[in-house]
PDB file of N, CA, C and O in Angstrom:
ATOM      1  N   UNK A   1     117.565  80.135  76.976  1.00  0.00           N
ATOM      2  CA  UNK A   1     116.719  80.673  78.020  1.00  0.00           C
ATOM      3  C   UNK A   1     115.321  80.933  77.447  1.00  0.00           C
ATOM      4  O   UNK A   1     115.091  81.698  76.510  1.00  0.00           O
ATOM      5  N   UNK A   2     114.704  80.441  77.901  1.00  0.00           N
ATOM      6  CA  UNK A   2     112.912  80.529  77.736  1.00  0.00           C
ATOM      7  C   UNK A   2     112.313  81.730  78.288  1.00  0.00           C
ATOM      8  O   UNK A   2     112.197  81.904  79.501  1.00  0.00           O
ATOM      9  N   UNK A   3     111.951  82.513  77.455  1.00  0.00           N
ATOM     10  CA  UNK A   3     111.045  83.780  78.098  1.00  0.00           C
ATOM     11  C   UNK A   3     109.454  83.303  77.818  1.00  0.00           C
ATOM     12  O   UNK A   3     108.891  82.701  76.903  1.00  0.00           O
ATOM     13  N   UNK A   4     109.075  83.836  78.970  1.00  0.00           N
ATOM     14  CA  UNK A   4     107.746  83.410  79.130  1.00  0.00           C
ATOM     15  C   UNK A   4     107.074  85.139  78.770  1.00  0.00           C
ATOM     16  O   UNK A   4     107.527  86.268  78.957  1.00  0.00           O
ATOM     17  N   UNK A   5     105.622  84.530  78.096  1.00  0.00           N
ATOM     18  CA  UNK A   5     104.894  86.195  78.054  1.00  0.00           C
ATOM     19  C   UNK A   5     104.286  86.919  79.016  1.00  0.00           C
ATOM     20  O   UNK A   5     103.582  86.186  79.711  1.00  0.00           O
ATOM     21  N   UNK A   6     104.266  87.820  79.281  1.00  0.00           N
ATOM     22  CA  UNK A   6     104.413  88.648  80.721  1.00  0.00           C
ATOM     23  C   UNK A   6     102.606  89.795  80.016  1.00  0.00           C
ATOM     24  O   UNK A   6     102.474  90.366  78.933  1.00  0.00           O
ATOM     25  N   UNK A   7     101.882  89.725  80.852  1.00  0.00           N
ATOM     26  CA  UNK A   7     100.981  90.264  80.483  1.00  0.00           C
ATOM     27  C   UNK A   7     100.825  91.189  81.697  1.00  0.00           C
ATOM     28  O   UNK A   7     100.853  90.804  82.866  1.00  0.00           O
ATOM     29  N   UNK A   8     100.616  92.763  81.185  1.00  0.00           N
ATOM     30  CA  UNK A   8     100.371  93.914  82.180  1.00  0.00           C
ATOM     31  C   UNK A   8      98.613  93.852  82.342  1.00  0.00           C
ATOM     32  O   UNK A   8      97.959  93.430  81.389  1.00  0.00           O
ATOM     33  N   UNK A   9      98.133  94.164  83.226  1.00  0.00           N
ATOM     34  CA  UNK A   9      96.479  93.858  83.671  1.00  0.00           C
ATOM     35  C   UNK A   9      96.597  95.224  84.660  1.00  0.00           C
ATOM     36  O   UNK A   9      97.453  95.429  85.520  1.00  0.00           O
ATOM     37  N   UNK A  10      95.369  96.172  84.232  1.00  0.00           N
ATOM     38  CA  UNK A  10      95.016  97.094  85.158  1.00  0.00           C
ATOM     39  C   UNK A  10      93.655  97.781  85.814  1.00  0.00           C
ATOM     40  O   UNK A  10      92.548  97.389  85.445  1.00  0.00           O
ATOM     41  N   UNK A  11      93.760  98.546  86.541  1.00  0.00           N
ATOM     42  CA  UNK A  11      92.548  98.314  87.366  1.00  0.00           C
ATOM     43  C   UNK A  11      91.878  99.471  86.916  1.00  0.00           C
ATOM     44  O   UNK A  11      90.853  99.755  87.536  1.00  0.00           O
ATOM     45  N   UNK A  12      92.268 100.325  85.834  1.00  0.00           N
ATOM     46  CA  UNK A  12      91.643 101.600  85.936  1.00  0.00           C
ATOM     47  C   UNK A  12      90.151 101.558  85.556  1.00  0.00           C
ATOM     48  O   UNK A  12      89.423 102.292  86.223  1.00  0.00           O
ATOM     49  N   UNK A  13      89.579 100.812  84.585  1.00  0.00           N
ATOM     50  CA  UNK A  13      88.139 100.779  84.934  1.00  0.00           C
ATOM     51  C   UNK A  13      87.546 100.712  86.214  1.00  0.00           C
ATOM     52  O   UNK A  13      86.464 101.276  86.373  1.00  0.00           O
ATOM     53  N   UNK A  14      88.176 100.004  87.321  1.00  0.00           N
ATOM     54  CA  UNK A  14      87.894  99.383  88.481  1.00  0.00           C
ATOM     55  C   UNK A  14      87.840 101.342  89.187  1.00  0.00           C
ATOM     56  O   UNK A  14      86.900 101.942  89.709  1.00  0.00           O
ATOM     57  N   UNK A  15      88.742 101.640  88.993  1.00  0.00           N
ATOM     58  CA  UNK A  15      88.772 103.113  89.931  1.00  0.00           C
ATOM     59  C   UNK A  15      88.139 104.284  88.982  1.00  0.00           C
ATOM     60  O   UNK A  15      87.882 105.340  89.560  1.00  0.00           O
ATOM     61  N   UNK A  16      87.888 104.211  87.718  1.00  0.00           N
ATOM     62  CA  UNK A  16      86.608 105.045  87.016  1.00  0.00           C
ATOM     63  C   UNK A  16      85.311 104.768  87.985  1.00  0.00           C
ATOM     64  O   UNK A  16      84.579 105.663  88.407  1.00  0.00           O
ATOM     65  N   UNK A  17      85.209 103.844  88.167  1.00  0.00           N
ATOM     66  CA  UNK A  17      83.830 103.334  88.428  1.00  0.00           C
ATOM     67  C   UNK A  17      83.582 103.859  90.332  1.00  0.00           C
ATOM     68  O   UNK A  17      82.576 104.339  90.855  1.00  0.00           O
ATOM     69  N   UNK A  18      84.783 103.557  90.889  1.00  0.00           N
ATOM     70  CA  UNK A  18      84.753 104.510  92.561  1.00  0.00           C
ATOM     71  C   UNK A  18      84.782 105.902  91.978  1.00  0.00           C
ATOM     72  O   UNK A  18      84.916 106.629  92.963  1.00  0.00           O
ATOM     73  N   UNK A  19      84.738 106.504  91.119  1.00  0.00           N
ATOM     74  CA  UNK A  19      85.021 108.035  91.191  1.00  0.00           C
ATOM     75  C   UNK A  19      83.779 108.189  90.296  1.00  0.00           C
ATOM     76  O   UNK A  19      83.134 109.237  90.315  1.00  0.00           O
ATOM     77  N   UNK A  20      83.341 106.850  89.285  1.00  0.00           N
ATOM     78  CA  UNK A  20      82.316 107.222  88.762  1.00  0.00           C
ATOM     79  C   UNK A  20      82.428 108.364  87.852  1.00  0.00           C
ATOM     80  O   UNK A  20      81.586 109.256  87.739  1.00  0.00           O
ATOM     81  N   UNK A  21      83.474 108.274  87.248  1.00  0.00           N
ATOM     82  CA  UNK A  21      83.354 109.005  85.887  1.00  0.00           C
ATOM     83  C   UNK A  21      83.516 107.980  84.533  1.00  0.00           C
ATOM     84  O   UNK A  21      83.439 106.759  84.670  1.00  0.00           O
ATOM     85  N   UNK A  22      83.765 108.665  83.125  1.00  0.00           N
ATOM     86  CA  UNK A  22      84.102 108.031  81.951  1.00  0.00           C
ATOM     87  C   UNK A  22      85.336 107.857  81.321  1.00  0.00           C
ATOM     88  O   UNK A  22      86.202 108.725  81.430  1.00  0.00           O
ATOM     89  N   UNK A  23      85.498 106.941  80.740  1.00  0.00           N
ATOM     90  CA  UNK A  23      86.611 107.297  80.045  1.00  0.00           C
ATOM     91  C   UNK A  23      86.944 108.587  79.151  1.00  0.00           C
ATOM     92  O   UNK A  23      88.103 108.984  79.030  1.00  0.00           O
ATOM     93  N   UNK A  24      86.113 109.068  78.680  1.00  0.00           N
ATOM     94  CA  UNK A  24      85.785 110.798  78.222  1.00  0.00           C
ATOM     95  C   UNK A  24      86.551 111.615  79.588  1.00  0.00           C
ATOM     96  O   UNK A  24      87.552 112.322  79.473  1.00  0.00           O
ATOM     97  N   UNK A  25      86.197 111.478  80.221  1.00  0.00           N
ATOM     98  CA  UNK A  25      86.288 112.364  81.498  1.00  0.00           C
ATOM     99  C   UNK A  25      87.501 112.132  81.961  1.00  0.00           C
ATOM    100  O   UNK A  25      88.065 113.095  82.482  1.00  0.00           O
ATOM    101  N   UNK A  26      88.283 110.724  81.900  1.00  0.00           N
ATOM    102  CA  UNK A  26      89.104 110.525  82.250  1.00  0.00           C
ATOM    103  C   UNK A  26      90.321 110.625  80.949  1.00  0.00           C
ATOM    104  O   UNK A  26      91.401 111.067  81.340  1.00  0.00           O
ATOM    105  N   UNK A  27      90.267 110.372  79.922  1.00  0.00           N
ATOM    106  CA  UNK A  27      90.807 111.064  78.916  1.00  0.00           C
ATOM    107  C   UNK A  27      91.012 112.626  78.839  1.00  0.00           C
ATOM    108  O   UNK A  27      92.033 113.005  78.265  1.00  0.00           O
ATOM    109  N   UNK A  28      90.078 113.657  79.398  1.00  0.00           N
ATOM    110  CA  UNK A  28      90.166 114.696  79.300  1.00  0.00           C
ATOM    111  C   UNK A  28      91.191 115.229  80.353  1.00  0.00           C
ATOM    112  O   UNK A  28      91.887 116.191  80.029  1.00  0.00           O
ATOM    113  N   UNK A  29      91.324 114.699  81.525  1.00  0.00           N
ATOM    114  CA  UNK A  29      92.001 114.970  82.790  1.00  0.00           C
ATOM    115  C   UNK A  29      93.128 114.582  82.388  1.00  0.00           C
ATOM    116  O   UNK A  29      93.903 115.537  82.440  1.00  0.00           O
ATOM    117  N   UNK A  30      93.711 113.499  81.944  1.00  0.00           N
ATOM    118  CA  UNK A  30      94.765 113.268  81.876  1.00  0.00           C
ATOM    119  C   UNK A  30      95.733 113.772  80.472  1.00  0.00           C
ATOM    120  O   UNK A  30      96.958 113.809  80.354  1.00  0.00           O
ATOM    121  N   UNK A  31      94.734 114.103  79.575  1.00  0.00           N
ATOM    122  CA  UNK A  31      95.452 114.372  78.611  1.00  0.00           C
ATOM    123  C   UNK A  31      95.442 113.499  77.161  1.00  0.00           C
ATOM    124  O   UNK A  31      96.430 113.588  76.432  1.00  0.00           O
ATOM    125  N   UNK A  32      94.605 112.881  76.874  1.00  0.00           N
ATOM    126  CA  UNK A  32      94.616 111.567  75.918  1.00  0.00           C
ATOM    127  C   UNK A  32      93.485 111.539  75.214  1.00  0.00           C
ATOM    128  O   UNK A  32      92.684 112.472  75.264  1.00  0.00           O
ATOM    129  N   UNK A  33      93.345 110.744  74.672  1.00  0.00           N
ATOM    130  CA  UNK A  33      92.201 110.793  73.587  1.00  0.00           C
ATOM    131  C   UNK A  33      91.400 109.354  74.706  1.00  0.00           C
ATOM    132  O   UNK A  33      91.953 108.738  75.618  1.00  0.00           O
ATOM    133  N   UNK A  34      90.148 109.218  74.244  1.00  0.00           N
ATOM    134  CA  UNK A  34      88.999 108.334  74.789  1.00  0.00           C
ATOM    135  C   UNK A  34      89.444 106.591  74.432  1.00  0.00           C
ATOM    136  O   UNK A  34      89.374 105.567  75.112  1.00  0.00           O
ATOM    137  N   UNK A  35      89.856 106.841  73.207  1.00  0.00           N
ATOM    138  CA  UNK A  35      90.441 105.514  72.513  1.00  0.00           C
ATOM    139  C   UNK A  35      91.535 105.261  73.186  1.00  0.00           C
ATOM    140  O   UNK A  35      91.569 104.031  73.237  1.00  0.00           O
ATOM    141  N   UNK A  36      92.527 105.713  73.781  1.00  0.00           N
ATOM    142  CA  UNK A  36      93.937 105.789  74.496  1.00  0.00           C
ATOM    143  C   UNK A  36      93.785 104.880  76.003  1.00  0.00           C
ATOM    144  O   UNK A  36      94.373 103.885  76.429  1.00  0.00           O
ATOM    145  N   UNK A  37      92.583 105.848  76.613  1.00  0.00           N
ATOM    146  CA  UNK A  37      92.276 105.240  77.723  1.00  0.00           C
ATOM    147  C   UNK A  37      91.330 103.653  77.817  1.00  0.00           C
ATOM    148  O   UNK A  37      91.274 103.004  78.861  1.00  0.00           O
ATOM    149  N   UNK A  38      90.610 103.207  76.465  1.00  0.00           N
ATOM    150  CA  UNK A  38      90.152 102.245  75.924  1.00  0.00           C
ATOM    151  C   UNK A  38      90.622 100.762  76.461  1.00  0.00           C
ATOM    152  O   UNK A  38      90.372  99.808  77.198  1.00  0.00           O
ATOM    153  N   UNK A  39      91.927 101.621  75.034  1.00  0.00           N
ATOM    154  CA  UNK A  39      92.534 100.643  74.718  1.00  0.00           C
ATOM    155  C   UNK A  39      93.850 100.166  75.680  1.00  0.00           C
ATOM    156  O   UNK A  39      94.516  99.146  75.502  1.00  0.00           O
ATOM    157  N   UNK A  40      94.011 101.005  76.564  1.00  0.00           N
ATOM    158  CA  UNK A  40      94.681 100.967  77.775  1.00  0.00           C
ATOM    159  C   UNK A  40      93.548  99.423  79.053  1.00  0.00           C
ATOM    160  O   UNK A  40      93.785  98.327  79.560  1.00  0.00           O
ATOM    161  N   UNK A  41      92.838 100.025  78.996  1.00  0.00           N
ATOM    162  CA  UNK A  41      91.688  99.514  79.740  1.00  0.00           C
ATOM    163  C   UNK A  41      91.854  97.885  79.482  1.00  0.00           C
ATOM    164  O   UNK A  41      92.158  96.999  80.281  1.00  0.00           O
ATOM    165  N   UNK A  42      91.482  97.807  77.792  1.00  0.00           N
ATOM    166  CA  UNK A  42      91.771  96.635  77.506  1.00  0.00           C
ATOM    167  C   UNK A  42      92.634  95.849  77.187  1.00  0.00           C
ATOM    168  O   UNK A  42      92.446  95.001  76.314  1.00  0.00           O
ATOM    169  N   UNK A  43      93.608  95.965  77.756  1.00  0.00           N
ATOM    170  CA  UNK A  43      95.079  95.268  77.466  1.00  0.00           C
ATOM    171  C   UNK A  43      95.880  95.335  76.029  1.00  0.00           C
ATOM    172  O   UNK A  43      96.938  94.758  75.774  1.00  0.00           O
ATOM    173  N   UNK A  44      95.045  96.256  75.077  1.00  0.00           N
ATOM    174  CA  UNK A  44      95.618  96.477  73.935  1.00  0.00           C
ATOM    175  C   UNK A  44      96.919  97.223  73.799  1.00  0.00           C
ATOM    176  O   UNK A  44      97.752  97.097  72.901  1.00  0.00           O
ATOM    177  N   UNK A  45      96.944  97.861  74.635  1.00  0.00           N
ATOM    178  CA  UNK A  45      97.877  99.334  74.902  1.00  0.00           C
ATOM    179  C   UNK A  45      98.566  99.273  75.895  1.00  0.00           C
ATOM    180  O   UNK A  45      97.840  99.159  76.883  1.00  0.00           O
ATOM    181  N   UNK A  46      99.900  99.297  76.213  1.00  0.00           N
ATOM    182  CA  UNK A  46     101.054  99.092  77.602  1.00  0.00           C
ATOM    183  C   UNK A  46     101.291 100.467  77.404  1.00  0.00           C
ATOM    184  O   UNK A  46     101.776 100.895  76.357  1.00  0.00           O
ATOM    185  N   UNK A  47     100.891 101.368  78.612  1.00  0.00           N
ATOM    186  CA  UNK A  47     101.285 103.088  78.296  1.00  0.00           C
ATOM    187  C   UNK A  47     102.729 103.124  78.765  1.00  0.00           C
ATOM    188  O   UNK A  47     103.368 102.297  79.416  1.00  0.00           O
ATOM    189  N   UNK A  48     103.085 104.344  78.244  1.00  0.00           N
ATOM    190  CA  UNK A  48     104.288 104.842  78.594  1.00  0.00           C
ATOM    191  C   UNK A  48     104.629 105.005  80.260  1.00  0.00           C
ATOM    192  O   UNK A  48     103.679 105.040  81.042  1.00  0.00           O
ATOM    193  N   UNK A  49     105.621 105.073  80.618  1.00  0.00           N
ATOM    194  CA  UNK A  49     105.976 105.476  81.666  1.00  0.00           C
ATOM    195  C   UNK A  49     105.057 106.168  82.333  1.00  0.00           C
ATOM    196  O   UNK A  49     104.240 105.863  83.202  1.00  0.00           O
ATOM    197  N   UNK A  50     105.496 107.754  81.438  1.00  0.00           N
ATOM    198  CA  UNK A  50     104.855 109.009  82.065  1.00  0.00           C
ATOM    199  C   UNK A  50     103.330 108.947  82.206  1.00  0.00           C
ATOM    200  O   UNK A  50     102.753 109.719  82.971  1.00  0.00           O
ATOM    201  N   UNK A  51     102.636 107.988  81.436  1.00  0.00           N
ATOM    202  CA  UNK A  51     100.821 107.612  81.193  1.00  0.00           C
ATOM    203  C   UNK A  51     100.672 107.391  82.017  1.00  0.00           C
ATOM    204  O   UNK A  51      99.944 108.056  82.753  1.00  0.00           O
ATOM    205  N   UNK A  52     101.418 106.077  82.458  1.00  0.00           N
ATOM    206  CA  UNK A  52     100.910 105.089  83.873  1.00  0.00           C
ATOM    207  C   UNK A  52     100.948 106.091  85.024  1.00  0.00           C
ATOM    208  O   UNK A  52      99.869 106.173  85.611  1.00  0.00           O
ATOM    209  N   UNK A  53     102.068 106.991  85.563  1.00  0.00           N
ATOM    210  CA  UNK A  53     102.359 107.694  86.273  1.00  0.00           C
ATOM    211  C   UNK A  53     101.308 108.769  86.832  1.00  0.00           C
ATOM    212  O   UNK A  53     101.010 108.984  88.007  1.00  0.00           O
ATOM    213  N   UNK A  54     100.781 109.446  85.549  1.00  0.00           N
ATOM    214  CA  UNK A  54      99.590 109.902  85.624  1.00  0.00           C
ATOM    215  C   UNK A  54      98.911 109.521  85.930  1.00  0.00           C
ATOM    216  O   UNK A  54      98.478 109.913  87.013  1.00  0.00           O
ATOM    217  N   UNK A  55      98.259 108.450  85.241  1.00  0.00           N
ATOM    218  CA  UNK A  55      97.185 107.728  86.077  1.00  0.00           C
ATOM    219  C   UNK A  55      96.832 107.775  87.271  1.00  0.00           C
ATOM    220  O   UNK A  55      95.873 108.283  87.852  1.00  0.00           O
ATOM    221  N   UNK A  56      98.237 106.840  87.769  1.00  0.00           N
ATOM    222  CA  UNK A  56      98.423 106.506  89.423  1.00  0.00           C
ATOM    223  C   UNK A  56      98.273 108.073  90.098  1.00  0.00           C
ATOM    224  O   UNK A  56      98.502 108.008  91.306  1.00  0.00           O
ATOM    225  N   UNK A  57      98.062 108.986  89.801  1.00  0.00           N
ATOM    226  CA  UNK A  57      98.597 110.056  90.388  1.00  0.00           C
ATOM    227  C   UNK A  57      97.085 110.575  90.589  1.00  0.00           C
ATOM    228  O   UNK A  57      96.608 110.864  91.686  1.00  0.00           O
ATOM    229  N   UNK A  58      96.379 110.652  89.304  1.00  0.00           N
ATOM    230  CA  UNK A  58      94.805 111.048  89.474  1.00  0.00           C
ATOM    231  C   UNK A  58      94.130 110.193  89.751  1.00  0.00           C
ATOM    232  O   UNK A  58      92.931 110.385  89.544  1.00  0.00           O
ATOM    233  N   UNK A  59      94.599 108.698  90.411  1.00  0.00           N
ATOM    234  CA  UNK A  59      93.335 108.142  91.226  1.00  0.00           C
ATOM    235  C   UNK A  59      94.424 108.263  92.688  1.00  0.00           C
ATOM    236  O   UNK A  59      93.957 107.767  93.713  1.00  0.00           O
ATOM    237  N   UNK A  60      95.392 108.702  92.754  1.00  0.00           N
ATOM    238  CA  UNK A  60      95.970 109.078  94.274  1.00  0.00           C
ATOM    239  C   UNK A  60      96.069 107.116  94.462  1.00  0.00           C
ATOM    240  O   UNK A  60      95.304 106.696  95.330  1.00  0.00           O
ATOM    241  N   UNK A  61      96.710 106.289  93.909  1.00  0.00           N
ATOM    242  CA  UNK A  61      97.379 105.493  93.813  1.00  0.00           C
ATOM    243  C   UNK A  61      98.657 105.048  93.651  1.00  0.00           C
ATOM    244  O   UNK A  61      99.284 105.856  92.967  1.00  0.00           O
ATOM    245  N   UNK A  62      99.322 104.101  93.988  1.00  0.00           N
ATOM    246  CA  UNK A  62     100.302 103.972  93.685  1.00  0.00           C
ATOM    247  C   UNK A  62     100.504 102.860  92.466  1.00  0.00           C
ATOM    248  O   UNK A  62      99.923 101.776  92.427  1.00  0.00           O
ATOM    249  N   UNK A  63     101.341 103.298  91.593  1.00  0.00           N
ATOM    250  CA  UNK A  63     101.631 102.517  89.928  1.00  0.00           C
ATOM    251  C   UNK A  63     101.336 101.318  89.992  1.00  0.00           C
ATOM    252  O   UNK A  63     100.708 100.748  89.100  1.00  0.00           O
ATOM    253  N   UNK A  64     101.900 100.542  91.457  1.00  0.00           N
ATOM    254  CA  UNK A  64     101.906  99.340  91.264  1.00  0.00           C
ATOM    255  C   UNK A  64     100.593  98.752  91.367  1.00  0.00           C
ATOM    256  O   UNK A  64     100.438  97.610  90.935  1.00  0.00           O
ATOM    257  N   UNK A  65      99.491  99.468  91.954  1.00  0.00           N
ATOM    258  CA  UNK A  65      98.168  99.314  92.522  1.00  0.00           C
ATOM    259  C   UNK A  65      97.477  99.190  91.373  1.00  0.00           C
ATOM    260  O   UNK A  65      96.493  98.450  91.385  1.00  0.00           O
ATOM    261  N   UNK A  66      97.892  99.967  90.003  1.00  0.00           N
ATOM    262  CA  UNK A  66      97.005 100.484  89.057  1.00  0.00           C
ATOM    263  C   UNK A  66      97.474  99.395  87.486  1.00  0.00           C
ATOM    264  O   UNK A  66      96.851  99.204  86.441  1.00  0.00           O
ATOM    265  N   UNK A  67      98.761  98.903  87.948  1.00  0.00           N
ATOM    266  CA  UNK A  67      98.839  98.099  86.933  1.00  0.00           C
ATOM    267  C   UNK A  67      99.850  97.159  87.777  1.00  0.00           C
ATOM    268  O   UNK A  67     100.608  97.473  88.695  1.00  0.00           O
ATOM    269  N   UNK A  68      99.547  95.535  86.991  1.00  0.00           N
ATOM    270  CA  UNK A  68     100.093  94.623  87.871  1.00  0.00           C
ATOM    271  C   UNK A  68     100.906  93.632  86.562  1.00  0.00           C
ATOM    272  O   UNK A  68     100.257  93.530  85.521  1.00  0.00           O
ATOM    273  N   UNK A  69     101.914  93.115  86.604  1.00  0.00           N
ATOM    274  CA  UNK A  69     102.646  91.957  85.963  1.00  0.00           C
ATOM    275  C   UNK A  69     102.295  90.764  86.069  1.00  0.00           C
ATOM    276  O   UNK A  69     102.596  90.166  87.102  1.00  0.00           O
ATOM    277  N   UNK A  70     101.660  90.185  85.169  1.00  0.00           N
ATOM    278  CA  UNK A  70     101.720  88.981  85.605  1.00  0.00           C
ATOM    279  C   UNK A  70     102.367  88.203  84.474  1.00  0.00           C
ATOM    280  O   UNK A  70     102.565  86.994  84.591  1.00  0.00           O
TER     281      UNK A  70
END
């Protein structure tokens, strides 16, 4: 069976930028360091459960909205 690589892609820069804050700002709210939310940003980082959850929660999104499978 062939597994193919599955890459997570998310929008949270996209909804910093409607609320118009930083990743500072948004690191601070959620709980994380600036680099966390970064490297999240840039596909370096697949957060935990409970991260993503958060997220979705402080842009009043839903998980699936905020990160997508492809």
């Amino acid at each position: 069976m062939r597994m193919e690589k599955e890459e997570l892609t998310n929008q949270i820069k996209v909804q910093r930028a409607i609320l118009n804050i930083t990743q500072e700002d948004l690191a601070g709210e959620i709980g994380v360091t600036r680099k966390t939310i970064n490297t999240i940003e840039n596909g370096k980082y697949i957060p935990s459960t409970i991260l993503a959850i958060k997220l979705a929660r402080f842009f009043k999104v839903p998980v699936e909205e905020l990160f997508t499978l492809k």
